[in-house]
VEXPA-883256 format. One record per residue (C-alpha): residue number from 1; chain; x, y, z; residue in one letter. Coordinates in steps of 0.05 Angstrom, whole numbers, plus 5000, padded with zeros to 4 digits. Each point is the difference from the previous one (the first is absolute). Layout:
% VEXPA-883256
R num cadena   c1   c2   c3 residuo
R NUM      A    X    Y    Z       A
...
***
This chain:
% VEXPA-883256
R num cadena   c1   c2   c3 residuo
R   1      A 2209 7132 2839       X
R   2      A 5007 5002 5077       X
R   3      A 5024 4933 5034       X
R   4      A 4954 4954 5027       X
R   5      A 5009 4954 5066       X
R   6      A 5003 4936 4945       X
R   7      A 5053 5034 4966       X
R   8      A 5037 5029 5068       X
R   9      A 4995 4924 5012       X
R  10      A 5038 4965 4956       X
R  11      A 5050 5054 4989       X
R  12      A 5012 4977 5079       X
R  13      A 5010 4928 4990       X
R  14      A 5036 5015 4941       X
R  15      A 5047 5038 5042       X
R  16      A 5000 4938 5055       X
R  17      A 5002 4950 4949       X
R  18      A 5076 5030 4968       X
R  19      A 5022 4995 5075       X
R  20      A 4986 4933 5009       X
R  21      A 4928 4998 5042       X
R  22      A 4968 4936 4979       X
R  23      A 4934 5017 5033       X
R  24      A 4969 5066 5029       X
R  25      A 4950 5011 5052       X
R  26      A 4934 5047 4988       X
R  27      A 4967 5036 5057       X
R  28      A 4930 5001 5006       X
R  29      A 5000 5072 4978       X
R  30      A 5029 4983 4942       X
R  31      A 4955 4942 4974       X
R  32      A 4941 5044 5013       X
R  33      A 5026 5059 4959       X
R  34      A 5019 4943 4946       X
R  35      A 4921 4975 5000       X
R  36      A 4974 5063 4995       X
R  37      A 5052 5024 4949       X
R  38      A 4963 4937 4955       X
R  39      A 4943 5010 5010       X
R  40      A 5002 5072 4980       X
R  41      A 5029 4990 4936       X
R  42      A 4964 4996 4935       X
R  43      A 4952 4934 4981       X
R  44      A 5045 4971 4945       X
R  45      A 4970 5015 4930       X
R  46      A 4966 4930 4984       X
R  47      A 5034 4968 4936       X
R  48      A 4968 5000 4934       X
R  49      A 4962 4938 4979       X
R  50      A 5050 4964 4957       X
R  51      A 4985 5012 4930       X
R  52      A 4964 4945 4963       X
R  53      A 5029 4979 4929       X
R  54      A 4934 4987 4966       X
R  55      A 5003 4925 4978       X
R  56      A 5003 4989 4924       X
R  57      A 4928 4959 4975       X
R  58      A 5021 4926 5002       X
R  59      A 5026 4977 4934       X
R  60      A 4948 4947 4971       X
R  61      A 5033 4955 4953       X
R  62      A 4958 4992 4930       X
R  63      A 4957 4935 5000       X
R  64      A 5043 4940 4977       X
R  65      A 4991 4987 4927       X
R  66      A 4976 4928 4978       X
R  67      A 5035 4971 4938       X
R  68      A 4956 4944 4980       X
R  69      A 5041 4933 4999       X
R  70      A 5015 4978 4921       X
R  71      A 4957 4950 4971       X
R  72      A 5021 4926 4999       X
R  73      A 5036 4974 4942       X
R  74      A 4957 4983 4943       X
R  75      A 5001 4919 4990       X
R  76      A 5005 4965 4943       X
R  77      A 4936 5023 4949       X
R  78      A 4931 4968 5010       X
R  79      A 4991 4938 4952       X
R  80      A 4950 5024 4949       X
R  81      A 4929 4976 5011       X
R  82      A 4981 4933 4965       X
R  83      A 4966 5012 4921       X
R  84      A 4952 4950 4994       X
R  85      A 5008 4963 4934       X
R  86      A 4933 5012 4956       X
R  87      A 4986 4925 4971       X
R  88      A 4944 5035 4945       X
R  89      A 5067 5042 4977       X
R  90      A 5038 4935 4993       X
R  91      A 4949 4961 4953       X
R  92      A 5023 5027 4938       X
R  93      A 5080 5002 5009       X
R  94      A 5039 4950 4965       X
R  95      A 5066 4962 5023       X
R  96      A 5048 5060 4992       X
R  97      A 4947 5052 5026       X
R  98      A 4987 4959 5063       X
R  99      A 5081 4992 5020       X
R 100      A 5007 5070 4996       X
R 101      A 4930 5011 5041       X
R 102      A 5038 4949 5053       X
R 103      A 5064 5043 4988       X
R 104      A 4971 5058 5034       X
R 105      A 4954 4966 5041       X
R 106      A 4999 5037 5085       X
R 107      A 4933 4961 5017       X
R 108      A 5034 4968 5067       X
R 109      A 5055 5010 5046       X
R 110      A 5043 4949 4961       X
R 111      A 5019 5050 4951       X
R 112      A 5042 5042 5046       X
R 113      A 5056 4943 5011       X
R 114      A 4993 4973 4935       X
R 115      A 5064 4988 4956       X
R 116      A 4956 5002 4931       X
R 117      A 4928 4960 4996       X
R 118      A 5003 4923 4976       X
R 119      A 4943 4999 4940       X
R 120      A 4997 4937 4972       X
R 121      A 5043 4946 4952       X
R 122      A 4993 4959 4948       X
R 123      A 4947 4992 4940       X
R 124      A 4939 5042 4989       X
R 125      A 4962 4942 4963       X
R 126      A 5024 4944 5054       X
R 127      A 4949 4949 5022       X
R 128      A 5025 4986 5060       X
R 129      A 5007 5062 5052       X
R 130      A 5037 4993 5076       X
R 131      A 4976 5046 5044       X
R 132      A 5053 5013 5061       X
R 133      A 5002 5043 5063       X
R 134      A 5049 5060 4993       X
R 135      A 5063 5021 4986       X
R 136      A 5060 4980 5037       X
R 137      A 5072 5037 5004       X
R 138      A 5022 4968 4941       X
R 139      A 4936 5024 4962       X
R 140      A 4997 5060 5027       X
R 141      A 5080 5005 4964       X
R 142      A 4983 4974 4937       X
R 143      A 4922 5020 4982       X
R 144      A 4989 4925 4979       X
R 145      A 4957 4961 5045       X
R 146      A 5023 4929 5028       X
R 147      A 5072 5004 4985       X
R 148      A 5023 4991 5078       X
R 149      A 5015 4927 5017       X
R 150      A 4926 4989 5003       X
R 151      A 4995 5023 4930       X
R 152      A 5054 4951 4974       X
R 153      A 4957 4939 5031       X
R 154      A 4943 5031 4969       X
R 155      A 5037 4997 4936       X
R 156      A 5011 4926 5012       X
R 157      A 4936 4988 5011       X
R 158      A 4971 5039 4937       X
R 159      A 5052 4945 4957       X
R 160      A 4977 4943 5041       X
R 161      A 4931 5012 4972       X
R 162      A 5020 5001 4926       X
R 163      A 5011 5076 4992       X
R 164      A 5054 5051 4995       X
R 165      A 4998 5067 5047       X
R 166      A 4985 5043 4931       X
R 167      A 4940 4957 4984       X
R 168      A 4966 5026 5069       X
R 169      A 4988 5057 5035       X
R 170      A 5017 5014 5071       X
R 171      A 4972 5061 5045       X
R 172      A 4980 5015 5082       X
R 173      A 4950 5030 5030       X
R 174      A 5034 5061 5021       X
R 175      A 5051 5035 4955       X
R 176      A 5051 5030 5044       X
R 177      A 5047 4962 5063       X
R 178      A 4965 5008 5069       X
R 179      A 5057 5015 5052       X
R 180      A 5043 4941 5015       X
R 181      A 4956 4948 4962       X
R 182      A 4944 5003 5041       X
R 183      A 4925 4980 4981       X
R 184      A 4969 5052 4969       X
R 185      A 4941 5042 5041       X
R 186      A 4935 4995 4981       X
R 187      A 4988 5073 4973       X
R 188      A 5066 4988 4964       X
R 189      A 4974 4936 4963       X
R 190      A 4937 5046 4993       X
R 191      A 5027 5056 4965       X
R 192      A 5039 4962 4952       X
R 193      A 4962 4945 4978       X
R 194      A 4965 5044 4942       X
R 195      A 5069 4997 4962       X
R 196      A 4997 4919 5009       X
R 197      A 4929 4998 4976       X
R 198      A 5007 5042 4938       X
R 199      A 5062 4952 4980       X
R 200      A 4959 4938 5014       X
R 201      A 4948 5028 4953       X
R 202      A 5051 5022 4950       X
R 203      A 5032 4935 4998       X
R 204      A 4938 4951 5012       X
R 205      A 5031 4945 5025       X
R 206      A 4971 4930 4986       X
R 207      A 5025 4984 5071       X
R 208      A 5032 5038 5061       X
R 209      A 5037 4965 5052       X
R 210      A 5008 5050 5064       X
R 211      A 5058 4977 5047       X
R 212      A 4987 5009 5070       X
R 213      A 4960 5026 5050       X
R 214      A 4992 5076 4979       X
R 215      A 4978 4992 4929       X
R 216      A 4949 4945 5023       X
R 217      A 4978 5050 5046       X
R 218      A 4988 5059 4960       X
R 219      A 4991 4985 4928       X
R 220      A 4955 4929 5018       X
R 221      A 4970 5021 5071       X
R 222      A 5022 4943 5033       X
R 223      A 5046 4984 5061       X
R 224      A 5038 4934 5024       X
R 225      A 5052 4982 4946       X
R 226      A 5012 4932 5018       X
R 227      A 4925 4986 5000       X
R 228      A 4991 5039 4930       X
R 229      A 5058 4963 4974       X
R 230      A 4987 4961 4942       X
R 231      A 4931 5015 4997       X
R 232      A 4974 5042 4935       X
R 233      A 4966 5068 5013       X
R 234      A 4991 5053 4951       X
R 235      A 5012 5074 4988       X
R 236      A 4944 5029 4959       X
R 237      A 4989 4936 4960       X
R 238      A 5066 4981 4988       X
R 239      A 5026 4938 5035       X
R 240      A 5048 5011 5059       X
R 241      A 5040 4947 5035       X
R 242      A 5036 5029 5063       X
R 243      A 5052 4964 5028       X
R 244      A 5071 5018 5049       X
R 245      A 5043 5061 4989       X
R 246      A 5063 4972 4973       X
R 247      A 5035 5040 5057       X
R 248      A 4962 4958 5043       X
R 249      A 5027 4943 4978       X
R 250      A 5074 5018 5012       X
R 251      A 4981 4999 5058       X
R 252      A 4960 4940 5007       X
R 253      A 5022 4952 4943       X
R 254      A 4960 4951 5033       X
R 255      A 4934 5032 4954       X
R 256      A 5037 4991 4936       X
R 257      A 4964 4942 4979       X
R 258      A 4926 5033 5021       X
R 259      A 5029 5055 4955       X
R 260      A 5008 4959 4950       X
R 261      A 4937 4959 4991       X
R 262      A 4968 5069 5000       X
R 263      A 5038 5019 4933       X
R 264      A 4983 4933 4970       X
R 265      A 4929 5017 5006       X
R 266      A 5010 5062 4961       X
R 267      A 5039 4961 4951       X
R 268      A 4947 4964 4990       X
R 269      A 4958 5048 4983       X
R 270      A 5042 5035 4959       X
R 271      A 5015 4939 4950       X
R 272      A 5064 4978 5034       X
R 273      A 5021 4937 5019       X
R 274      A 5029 4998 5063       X
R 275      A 5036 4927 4992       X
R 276      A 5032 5031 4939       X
R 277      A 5052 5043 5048       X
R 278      A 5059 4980 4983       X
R 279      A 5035 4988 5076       X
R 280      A 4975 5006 5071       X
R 281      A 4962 5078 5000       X
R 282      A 5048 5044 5041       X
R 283      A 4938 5023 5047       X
R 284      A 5002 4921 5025       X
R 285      A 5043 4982 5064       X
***
């Protein structure tokens, strides 16, 4: 391949540059032929396009799956709905028949915090029937109705008139405790005041005596105990004298004597004679 002027050229300063020429001076002539020497030479083959990796399709992640959140807890299980008590069904049970009825008995809410029901005491052919409230705690223990410390003044009062606990008979309006001794509801007295009625008529009573507010309300229809006090009403013919709720009179000892002239009358009526008790009644102050 012949030489050409470029390569002439820097075999020349080559030369100059191993003898220690720094810089070199180029005559006109020279520069032309060096132009013309460039522009003569070959266009430069253009460079291929840089190759183009084709781009991988763009990974789409699979739609997030939803796991449904567990169910709550389940709570304690639903009290049972309320079975009315059919009164026709109760008309022909006897004593034992009707305890066991009461035994079972889910007509109210009372039922579900119930230690055992509270029936009834004392003698089926009694004369002389006390109609309370409800159950207390002590009640509610025992399945005997009035044996709390209202129950032993009761007692006191049942010997100040001439008779022994045995010779009566003792029951409430409702048969099992409402939650810490409160008054019983309306739909509570309600649903079980077909068991009370169906011992009333089993026992036939000559006379009742209901002690306090609740029983005057629902077994007489009346309301205002310390107007009704001492006044006779009556519960389907048979004569009914209401008068204070012995727990009452714990707290107010003050109506003892009121309490007491109201079991005189009943006395009375029953053949007693009140001046024939033996030493101050215990119901008196």
């Amino acid at each position: 391949m012949p030489e050409t002027i470029i390569d002439a050229l820097v075999r020349v300063l080559r030369r100059q540059a191993a003898a220690g020429t720094r810089s070199a001076m180029l005559s006109a002539d020279t520069r032309a032929a060096m132009a013309a020497a460039g522009s003569s030479r070959a266009p430069a083959r253009p460079r291929p396009p840089p190759s183009r990796q084709p781009v991988p399709p763009r990974q789409v992640a699979p739609p997030r799956q939803v796991v449904p959140a567990p169910p709550p807890p389940a709570g304690p299980p639903a009290a049972a709905a309320p079975t009315p008590v059919d009164a026709a069904a109760l008309a022909s049970l006897g004593w034992e028949e009707l305890r066991a009825r009461v035994r079972e008995c889910q007509a109210c809410a009372l039922c579900a915090e119930r230690t055992q029901t509270v029936f009834g005491d004392g003698n089926h052919q009694a004369e002389l029937m006390f109609i309370g409230e409800g159950p207390g705690r002590d009640e509610d223990a025992q399945g005997i109705p009035f044996v709390g410390a209202a129950g032993q003044l009761l007692t006191r009062m049942i010997t100040a008139m001439q008779f022994e606990r045995s010779d009566v008979y003792i029951a409430n309006i409702v048969k099992c405790r409402p939650p810490r001794n409160r008054v019983p509801e309306a739909s509570e007295a309600q649903a079980c005041l077909p068991y009370l009625r169906r011992q009333i008529e089993l026992l036939r009573p000559k006379i009742i005596v209901t002690l306090g507010a609740i029983p005057l309300q629902f077994l007489l229809g009346k309301s205002g105990i310390s107007r009704e006090r001492g006044t006779w009403s009556a519960y389907n013919d048979i004569p009914a004298m209401p008068t204070y709720h012995p727990a009452h009179l714990l707290r107010a000892p003050e109506h003892k004597r009121d309490v007491w002239a109201d079991l005189r009358q009943v006395m009375v009526r029953l053949g007693k004679d009140p001046a024939a008790t033996p030493r101050r009644p215990p119901a008196g102050p």
